[in-house]
ZADO-1210 file (C-alpha; in nm, 4 decimals, padded with zeros to 6 digits):
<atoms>
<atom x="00.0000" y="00.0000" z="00.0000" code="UNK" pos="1"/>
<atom x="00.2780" y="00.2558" z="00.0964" code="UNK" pos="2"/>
<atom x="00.6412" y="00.1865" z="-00.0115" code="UNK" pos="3"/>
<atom x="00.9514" y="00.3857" z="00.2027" code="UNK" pos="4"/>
<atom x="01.3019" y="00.3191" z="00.0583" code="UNK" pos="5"/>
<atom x="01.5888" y="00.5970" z="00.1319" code="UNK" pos="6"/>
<atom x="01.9678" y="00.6841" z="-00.0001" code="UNK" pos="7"/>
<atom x="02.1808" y="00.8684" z="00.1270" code="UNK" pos="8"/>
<atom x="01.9553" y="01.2022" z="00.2334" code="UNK" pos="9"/>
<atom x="01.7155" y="01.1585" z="00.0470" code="UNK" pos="10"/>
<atom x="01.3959" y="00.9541" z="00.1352" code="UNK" pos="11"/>
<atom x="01.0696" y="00.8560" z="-00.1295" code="UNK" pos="12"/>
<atom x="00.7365" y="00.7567" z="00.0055" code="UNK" pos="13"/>
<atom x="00.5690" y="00.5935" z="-00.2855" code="UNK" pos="14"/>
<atom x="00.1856" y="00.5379" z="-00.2307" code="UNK" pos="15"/>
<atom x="00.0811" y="00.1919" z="-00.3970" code="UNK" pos="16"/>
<atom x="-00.2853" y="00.1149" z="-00.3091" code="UNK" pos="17"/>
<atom x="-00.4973" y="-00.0206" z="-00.6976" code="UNK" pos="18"/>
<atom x="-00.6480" y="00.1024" z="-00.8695" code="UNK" pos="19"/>
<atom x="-00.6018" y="00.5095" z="-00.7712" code="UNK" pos="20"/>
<atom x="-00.4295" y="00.5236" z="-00.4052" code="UNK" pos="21"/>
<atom x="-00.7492" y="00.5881" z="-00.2253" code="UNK" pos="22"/>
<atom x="-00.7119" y="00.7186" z="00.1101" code="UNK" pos="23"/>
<atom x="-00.8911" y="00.5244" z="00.3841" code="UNK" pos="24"/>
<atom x="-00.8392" y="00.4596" z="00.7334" code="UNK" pos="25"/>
<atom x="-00.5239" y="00.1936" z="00.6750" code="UNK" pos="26"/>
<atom x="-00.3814" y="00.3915" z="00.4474" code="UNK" pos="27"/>
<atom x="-00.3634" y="00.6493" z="00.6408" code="UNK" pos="28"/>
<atom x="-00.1632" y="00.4521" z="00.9342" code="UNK" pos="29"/>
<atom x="00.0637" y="00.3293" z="00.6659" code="UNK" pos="30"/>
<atom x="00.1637" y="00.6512" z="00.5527" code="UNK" pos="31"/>
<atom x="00.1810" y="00.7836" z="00.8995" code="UNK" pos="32"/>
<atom x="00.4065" y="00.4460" z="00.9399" code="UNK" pos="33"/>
<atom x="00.6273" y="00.5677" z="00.6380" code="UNK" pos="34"/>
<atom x="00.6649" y="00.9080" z="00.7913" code="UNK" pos="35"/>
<atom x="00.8251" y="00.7640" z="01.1047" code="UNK" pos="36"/>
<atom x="01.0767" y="00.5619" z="00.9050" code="UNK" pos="37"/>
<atom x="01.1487" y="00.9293" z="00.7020" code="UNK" pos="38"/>
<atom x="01.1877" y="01.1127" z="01.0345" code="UNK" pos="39"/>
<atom x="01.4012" y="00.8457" z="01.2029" code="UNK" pos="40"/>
<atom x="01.6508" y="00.8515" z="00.8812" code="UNK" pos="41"/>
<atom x="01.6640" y="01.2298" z="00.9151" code="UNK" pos="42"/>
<atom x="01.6930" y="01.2678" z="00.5799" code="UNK" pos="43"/>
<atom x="01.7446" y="01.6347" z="00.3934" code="UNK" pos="44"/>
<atom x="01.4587" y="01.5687" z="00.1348" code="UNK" pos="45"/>
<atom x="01.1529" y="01.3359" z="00.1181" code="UNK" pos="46"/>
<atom x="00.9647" y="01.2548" z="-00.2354" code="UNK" pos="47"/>
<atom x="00.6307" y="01.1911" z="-00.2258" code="UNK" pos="48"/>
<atom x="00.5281" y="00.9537" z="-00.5629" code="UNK" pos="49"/>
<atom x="00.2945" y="00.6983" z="-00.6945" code="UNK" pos="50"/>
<atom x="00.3720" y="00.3494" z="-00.8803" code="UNK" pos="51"/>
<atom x="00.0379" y="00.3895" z="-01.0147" code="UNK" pos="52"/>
<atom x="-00.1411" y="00.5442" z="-01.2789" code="UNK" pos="53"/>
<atom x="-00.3164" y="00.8186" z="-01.0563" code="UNK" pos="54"/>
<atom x="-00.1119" y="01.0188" z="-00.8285" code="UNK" pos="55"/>
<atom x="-00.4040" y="01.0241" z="-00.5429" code="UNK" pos="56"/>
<atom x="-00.7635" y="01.0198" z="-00.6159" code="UNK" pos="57"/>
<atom x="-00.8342" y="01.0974" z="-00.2651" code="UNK" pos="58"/>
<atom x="-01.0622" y="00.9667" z="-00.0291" code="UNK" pos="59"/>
<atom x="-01.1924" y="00.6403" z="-00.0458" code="UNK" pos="60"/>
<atom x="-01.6076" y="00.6570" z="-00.1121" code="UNK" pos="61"/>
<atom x="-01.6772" y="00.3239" z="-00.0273" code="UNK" pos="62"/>
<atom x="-01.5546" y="00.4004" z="00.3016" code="UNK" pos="63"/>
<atom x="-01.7227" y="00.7286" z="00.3282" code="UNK" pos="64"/>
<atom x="-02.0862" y="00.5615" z="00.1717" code="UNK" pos="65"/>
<atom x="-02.0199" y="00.3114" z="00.4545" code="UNK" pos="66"/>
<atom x="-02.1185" y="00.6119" z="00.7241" code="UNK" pos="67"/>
<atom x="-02.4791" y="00.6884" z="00.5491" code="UNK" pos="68"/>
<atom x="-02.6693" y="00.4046" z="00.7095" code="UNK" pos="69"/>
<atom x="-02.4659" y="00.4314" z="01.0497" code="UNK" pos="70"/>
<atom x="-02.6245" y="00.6104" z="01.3462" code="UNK" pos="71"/>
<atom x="-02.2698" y="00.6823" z="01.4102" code="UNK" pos="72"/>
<atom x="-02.1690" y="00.8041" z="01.0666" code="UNK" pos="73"/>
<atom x="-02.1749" y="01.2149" z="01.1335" code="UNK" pos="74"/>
<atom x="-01.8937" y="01.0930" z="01.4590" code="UNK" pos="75"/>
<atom x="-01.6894" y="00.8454" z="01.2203" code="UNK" pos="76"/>
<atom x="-01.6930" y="01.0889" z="00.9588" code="UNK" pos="77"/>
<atom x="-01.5533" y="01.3503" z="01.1506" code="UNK" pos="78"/>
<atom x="-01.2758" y="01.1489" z="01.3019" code="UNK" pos="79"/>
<atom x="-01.2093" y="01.0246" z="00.9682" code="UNK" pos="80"/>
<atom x="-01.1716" y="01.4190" z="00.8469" code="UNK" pos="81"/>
<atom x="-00.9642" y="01.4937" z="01.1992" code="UNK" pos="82"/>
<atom x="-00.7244" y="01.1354" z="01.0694" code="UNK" pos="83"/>
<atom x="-00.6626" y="01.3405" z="00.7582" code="UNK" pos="84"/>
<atom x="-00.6255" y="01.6802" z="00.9275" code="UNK" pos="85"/>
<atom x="-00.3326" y="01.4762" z="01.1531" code="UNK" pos="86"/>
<atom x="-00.1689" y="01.3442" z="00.8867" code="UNK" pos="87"/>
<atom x="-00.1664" y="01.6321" z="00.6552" code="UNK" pos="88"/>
<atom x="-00.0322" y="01.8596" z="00.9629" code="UNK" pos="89"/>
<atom x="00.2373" y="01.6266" z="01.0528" code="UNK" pos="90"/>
<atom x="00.3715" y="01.6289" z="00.6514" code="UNK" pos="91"/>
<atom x="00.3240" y="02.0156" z="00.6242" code="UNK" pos="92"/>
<atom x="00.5465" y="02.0377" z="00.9485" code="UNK" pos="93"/>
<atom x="00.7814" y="01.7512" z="00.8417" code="UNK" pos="94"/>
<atom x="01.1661" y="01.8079" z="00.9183" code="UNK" pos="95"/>
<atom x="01.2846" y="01.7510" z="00.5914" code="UNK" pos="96"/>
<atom x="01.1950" y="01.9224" z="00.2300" code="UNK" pos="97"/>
<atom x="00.8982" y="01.7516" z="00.0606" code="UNK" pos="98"/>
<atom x="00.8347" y="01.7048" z="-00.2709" code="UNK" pos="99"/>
<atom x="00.5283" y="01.5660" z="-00.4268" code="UNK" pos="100"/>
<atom x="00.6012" y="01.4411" z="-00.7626" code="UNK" pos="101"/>
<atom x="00.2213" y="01.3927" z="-00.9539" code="UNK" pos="102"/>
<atom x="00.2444" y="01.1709" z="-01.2441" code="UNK" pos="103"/>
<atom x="-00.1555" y="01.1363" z="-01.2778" code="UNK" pos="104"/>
<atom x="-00.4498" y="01.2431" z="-01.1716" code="UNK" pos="105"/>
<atom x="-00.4505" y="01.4596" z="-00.7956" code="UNK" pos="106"/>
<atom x="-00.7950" y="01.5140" z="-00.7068" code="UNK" pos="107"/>
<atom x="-00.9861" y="01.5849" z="-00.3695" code="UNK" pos="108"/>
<atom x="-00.7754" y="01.4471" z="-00.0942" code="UNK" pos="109"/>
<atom x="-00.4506" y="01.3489" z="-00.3289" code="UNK" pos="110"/>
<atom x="-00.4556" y="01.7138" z="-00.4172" code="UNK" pos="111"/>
<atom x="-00.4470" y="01.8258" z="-00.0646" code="UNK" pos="112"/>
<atom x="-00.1540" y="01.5808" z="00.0346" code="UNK" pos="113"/>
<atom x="00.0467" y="01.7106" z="-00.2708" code="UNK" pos="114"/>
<atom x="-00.0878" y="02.0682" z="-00.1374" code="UNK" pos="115"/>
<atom x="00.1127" y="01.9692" z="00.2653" code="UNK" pos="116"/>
<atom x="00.4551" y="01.9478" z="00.0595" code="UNK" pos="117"/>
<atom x="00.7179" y="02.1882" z="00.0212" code="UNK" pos="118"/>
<atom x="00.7366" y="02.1601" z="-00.3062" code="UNK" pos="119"/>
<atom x="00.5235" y="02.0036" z="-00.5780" code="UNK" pos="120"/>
<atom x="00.5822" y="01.9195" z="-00.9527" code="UNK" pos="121"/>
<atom x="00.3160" y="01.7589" z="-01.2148" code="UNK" pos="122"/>
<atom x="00.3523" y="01.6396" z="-01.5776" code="UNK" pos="123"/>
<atom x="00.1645" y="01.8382" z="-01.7792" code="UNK" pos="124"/>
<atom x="-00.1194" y="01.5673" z="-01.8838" code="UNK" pos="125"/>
<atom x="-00.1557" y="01.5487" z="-01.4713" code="UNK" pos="126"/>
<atom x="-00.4756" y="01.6704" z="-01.3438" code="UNK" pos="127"/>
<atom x="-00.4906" y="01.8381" z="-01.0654" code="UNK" pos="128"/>
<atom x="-00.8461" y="01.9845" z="-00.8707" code="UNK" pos="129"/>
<atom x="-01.0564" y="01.9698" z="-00.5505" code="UNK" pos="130"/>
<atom x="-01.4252" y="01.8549" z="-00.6967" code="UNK" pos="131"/>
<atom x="-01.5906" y="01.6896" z="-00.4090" code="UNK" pos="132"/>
<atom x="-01.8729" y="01.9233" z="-00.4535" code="UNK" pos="133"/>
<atom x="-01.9678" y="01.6908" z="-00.7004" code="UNK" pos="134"/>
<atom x="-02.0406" y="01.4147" z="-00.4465" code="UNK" pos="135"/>
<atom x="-02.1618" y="01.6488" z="-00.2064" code="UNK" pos="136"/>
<atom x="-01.8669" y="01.7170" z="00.0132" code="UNK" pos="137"/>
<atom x="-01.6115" y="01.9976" z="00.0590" code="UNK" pos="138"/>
<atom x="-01.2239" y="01.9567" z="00.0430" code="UNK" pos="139"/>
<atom x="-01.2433" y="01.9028" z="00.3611" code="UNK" pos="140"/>
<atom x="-00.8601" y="01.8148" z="00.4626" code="UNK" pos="141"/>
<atom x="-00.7270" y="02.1151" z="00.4302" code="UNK" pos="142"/>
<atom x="-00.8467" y="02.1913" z="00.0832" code="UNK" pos="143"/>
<atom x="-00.9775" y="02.4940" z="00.1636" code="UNK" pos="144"/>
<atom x="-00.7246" y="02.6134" z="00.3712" code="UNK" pos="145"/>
<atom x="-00.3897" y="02.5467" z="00.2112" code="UNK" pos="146"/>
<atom x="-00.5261" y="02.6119" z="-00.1410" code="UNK" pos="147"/>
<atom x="-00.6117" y="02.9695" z="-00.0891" code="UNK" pos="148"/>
<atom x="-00.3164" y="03.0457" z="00.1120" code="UNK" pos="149"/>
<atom x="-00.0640" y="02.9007" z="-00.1909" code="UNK" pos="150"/>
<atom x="-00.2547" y="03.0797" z="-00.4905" code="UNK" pos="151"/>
<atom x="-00.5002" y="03.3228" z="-00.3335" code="UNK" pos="152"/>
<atom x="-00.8779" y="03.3278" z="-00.3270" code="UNK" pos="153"/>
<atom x="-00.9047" y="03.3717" z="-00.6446" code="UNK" pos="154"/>
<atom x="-00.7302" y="03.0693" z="-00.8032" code="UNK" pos="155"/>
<atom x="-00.9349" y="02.8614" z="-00.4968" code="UNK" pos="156"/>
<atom x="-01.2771" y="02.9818" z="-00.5619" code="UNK" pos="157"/>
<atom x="-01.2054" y="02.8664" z="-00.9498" code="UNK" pos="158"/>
<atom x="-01.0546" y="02.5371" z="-00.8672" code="UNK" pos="159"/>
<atom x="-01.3340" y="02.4899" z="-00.5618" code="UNK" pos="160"/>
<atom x="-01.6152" y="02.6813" z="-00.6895" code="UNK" pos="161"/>
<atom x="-01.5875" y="02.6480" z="-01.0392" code="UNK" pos="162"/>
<atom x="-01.5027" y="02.3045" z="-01.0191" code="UNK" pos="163"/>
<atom x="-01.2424" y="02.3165" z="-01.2749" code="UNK" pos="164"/>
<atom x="-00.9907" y="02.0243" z="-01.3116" code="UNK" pos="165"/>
<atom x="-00.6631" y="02.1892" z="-01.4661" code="UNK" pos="166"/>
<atom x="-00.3447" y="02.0231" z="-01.6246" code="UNK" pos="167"/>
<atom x="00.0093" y="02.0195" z="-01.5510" code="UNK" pos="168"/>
<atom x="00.0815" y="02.3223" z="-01.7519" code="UNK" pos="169"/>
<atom x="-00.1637" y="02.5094" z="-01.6001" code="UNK" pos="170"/>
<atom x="-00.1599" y="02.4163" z="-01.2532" code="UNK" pos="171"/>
<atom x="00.2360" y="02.6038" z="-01.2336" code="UNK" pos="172"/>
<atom x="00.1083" y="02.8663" z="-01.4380" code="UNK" pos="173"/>
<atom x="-00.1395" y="02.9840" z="-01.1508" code="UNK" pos="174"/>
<atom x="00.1050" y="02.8366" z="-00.8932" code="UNK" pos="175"/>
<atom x="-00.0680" y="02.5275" z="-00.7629" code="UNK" pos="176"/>
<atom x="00.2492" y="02.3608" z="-00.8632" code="UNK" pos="177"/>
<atom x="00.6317" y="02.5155" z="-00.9249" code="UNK" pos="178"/>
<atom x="00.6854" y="02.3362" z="-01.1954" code="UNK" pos="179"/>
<atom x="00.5342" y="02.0928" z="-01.4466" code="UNK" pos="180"/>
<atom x="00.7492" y="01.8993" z="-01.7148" code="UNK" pos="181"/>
<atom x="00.6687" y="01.5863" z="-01.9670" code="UNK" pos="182"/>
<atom x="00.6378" y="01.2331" z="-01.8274" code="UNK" pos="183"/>
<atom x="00.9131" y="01.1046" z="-01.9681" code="UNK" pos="184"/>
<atom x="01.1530" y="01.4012" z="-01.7866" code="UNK" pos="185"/>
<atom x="00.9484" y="01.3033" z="-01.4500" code="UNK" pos="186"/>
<atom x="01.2518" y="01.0827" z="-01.2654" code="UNK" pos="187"/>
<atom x="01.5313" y="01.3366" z="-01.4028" code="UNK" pos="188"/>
<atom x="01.3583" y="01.5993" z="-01.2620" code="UNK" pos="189"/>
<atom x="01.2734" y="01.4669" z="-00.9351" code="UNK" pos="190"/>
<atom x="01.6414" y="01.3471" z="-00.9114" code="UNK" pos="191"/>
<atom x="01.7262" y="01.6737" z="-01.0140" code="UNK" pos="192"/>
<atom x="01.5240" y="01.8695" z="-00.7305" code="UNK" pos="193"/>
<atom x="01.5724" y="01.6334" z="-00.4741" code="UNK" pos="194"/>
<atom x="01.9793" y="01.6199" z="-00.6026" code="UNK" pos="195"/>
<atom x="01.9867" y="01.9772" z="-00.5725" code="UNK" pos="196"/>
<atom x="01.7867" y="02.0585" z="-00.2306" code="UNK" pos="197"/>
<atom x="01.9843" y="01.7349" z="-00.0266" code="UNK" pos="198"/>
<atom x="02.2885" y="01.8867" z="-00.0768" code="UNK" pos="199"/>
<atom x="02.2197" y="02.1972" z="00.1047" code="UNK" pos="200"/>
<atom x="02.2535" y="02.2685" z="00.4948" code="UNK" pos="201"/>
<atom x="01.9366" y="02.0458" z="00.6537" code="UNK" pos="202"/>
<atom x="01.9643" y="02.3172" z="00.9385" code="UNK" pos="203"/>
<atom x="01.9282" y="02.5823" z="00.7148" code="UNK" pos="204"/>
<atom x="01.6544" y="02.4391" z="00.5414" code="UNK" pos="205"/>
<atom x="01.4279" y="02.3488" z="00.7915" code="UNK" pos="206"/>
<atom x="01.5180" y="02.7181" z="00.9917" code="UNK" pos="207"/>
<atom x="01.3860" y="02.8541" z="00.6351" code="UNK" pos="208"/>
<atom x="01.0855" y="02.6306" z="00.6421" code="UNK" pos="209"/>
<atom x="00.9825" y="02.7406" z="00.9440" code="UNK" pos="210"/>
<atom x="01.0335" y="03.1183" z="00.8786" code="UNK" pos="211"/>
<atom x="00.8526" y="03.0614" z="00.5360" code="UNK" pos="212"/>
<atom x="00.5659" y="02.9128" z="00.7691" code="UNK" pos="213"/>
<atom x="00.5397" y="03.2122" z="00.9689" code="UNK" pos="214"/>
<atom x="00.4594" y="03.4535" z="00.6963" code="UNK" pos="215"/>
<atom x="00.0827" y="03.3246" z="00.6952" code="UNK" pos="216"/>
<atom x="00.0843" y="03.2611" z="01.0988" code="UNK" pos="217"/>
<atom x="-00.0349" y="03.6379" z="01.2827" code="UNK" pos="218"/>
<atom x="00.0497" y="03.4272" z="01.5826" code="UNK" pos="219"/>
<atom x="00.4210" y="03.3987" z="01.5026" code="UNK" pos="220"/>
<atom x="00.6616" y="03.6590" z="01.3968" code="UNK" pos="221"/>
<atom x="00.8584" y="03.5549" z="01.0688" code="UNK" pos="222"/>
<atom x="01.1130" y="03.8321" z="01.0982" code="UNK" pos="223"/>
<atom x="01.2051" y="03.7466" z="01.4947" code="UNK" pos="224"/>
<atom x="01.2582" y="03.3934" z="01.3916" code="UNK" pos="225"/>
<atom x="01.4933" y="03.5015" z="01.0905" code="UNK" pos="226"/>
<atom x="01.6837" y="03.6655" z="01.3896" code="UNK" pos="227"/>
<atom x="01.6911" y="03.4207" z="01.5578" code="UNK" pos="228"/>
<atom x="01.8272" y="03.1989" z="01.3218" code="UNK" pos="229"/>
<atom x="02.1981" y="03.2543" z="01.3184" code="UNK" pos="230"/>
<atom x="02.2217" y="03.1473" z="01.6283" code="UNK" pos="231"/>
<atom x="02.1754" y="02.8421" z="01.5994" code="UNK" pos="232"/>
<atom x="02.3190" y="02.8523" z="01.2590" code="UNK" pos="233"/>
<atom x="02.6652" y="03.0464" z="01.3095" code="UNK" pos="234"/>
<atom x="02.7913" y="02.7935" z="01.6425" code="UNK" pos="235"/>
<atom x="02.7587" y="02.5134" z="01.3749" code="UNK" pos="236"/>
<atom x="03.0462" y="02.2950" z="01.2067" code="UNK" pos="237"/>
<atom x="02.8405" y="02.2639" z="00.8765" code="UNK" pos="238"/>
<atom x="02.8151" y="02.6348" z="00.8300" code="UNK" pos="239"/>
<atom x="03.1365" y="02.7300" z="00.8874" code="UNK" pos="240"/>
<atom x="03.2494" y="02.4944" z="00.6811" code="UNK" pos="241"/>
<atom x="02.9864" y="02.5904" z="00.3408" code="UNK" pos="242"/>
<atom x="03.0921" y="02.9782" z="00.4189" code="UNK" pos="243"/>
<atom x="03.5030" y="02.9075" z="00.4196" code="UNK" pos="244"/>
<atom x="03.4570" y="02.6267" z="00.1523" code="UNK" pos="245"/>
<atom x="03.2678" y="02.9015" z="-00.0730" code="UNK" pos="246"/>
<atom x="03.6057" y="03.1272" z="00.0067" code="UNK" pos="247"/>
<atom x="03.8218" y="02.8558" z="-00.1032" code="UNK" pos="248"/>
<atom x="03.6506" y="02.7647" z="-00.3934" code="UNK" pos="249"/>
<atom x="03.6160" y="03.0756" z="-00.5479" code="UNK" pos="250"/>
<atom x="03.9766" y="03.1170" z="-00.4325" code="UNK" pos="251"/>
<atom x="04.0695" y="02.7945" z="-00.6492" code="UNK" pos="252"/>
</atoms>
């Protein structure tokens, strides 16, 4: 159902569940599973794919049609939501940079996991939207939230709203994704991003995550925490070592 293999620092999740990775309660505690064996690695990146034709359809209706009948549906429902609030939280906040690479289709609830990454790239025949309108729900894990603080409520009232389902191309054109590339480039350019971000400072990184994170957070001041930063930064081995290497580089 959920696949975890690592090298060196960088780690790939890659969801497996036929036909279309649909979420549902055990896959849910696999990924959660998968996250642990990320976090205990400590790895510098983490890539998020699919050995499947779909990236995510999202959640699982049988599962949700299940809670219809059931006096307890409204309750079961709502701690399936909270199970997908949790595990959505937990990747947002992740200690590594994410990257969700979406070969296929990323609708509903595969949407808003792709949304909880760092960073997100789609081939352009991808499709990417949030249309559980159409079966009478809301993007309810996190949809709503995450959507219109990455591309504004403008871009979320089309894609929520409108119920528009947009490609690749388009998705990094109104910034859903950064970038968007053929299928057949998909592994170069993963390798390439994930190459390229695990070989900078982890500290660093996750310092800037966390300062990027505060911008949309009143309750936590962005600029104090870039202060704060080189504190913890400067007493470091690694970054005296990238600042004198630069030196001697350039030098050479």
């Amino acid at each position: 159902m959920i696949q975890f293999s690592a090298e060196g620092a960088v780690a790939t999740i890659t969801l497996s569940r036929p036909p279309v990775n649909a979420i549902d309660a055990a896959f849910v505690e696999a990924f959660s599973a998968a996250l642990d064996q990320a976090e205990a690695k400590a790895v510098t990146a983490l890539v998020i794919r699919s050995d499947q034709k779909c990236f995510c359809a999202g959640a699982d209706l049988a599962q949700i049609a299940g809670h219809f009948d059931d006096p307890d549906g409204v309750a079961a429902m709502r701690a399936y939501v909270k199970s997908l609030h949790v595990i959505f939280d937990r990747l947002e906040t992740f200690p590594a940079i994410t990257l969700a690479a979406i070969n296929g289709p990323a609708l509903g609830g595969g949407l808003e996991m792709a949304l909880a990454c760092d960073l997100r790239i789609a081939t352009s025949h991808a499709k990417l939207g949030l249309p559980e309108a159409r079966v009478g729900m809301i993007p309810g894990a996190g949809g709503t939230q995450r959507l219109t603080r990455l591309c504004g409520p403008g871009v979320s009232a089309r894609i929520i709203l409108g119920g528009e389902i947009v490609d690749g191309t388009e998705a990094a054109r109104i910034g859903i994704v950064q970038w968007s590339c053929e299928s057949a480039d998909l592994d170069a350019e993963i390798a390439s991003i994930a190459g390229r971000v695990s070989g900078l400072s982890r500290q660093a990184l996750l310092l800037s995550k966390d300062c990027i994170a505060a911008w949309s957070d009143a309750a936590r001041d962005g600029y104090a925490r870039e202060l704060d930063a080189p504190g913890l930064l400067i007493p470091t081995a690694e970054a005296r070592d990238r600042v004198l290497g630069f030196f001697q580089r350039k030098a050479g």
